[in-house]
C-alpha angles and dihedrals in degrees: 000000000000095000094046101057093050092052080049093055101041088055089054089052107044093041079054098052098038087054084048092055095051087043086057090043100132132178112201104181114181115225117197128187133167092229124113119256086246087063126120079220094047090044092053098047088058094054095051089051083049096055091043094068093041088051091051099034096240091313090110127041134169123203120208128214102191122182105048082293081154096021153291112304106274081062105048088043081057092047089061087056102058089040091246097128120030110214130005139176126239154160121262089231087065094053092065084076086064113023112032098212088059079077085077094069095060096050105125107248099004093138122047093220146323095289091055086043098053079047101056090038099051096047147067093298086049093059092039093056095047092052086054098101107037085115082061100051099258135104127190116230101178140353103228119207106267096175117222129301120241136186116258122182139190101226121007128036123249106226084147153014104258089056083073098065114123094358111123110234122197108236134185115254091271128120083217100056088045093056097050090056089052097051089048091065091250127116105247123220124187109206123149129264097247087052103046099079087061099042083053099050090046091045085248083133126021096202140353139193140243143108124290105261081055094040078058117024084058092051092235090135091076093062093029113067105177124048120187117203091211084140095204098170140019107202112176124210125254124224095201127187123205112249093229089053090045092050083056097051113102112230081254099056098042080054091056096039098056099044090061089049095051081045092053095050098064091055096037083062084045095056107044092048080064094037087057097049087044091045097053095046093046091053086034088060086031091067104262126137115231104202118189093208118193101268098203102080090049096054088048093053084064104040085101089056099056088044086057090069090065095102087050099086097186099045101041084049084062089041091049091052101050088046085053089048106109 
């Protein structure tokens, strides 16, 4: 009697314990990013960590380290492939440096407009891109808006191309980037975003390029006095997760993850329509001179560029497939 009802006993118990167990089964991922805590991006990437935790009723969580806080991009980007950050967030112009068809994205002029480019982005081109770098350890989850880069200058304005020669234009650490500046007639410089502030102030640079919340969240507006909406890209961001945390992931928890992420995406596109309209107002009062430049001369000053592509086989297929998107 004795020994039944401790075996009894001891099955209670452990099935207790081990329910208890699964119940405390908990999945912290760290997210880190360079952008500043006032961001769209940013914004959105705290409401989907705070959705995750709702979806998952606290069984999930992401921390987020905003601002650079484990380094600038490329290293972040690293960190995802040892496995020693979970998830990041970067540009798509940085990702050229990894996976080779991101180029494609920063090509100037590549999308006819917001609407072509939500189009591509959110299709089957879209999925096909995220999935690109799985063989380097990384796996897209989501393209966030990013707005489209203009040119900005120090002393003298930008209302076509030819006003850009000479001129040296910061550019991001991507070949693409470099040779639109040179086909534009300007000298390209990569240097990188925490040090640009300080490259415009000292005439390192004489210009650089970007959208407007980033023209205005980084301040360069007070060293920069003309900014030109040319709109030559429209390179979207990337919010990447590292393979070897994905391969981790339950069923469960990759269901949970990704609707956060799909829910982040429509108020991240919410918020920087209103971040562009705040940030143009805010440089406009602080002194700066929007100019709406003809943006003709400047697409047919990188025709020759795109055409380039045409011996790669696998870029100029995507590039093929995002001209045919109606």
């Amino acid at each position: 009697m004795f020994n039944k009802s401790f075996v009894l006993i001891f099955i209670i118990v452990s099935s207790l314990i081990g329910g208890c167990k699964s119940e405390k089964k908990h999945r912290t991922l760290k997210l880190a990013h360079g952008l500043n805590t006032e961001h769209p991006v940013h914004k959105a990437m705290v409401f989907m960590a705070k959705r995750v935790s709702e979806i998952s009723e606290g069984r999930m969580e992401i921390k987020i380290y905003p601002g650079g806080q484990l380094g600038p991009e490329r290293t972040c980007v690293e960190l995802l492939q040892i496995g020693s950050l979970d998830m990041t967030k970067v540009s798509a112009a940085v990702m050229e440096g990894f996976v080779p068809s991101f180029r494609v994205l920063g090509l100037p002029y590549i999308f006819r407009g917001k609407e072509h480019a939500h189009q591509v982005l959110d299709g089957e081109i879209g999925k096909d891109l995220l999935l690109e770098g799985t063989n380097s350890w990384l796996r897209g989850l989501c393209f966030y808006d990013a707005g489209s880069r203009s040119f900005y200058t120090k002393k003298q304005p930008v209302r076509s191309p030819a006003d850009l020669k000479g001129l040296k234009i910061r550019v991001m650490k991507s070949n693409t980037a470099v040779n639109m500046v040179r086909a534009f007639g300007g000298s390209p410089t990569p240097i990188s975003w925490g040090e640009l502030y300080t490259a415009l102030q000292g005439g390192v640079v004489d210009g650089a390029e970007n959208n407007p919340p980033s023209f205005y969240l980084s301040h360069h507006y007070e060293v920069c006095k003309f900014y030109s909406l040319n709109e030559h890209t429209t390179v979207p961001d990337i919010l990447l997760i590292s393979t070897h945390t994905w391969n981790k992931l339950t069923s469960k928890e990759k269901e949970w993850l990704g609707q956060a992420v799909k829910e982040s995406v429509v108020l991240q596109r919410k918020l920087w329509e209103e971040s562009v309209k705040e940030a143009l107002d805010a440089v406009s009062k602080a002194g700066v001179e929007i100019i709406y430049p003809d943006k003709k001369p400047f697409a047919k000053k990188v025709e020759k560029l795109i055409d380039s592509y045409q011996s790669n086989e696998e870029l100029y297929s995507y590039i093929q497939r995002i001209r045919s998107v109606n």
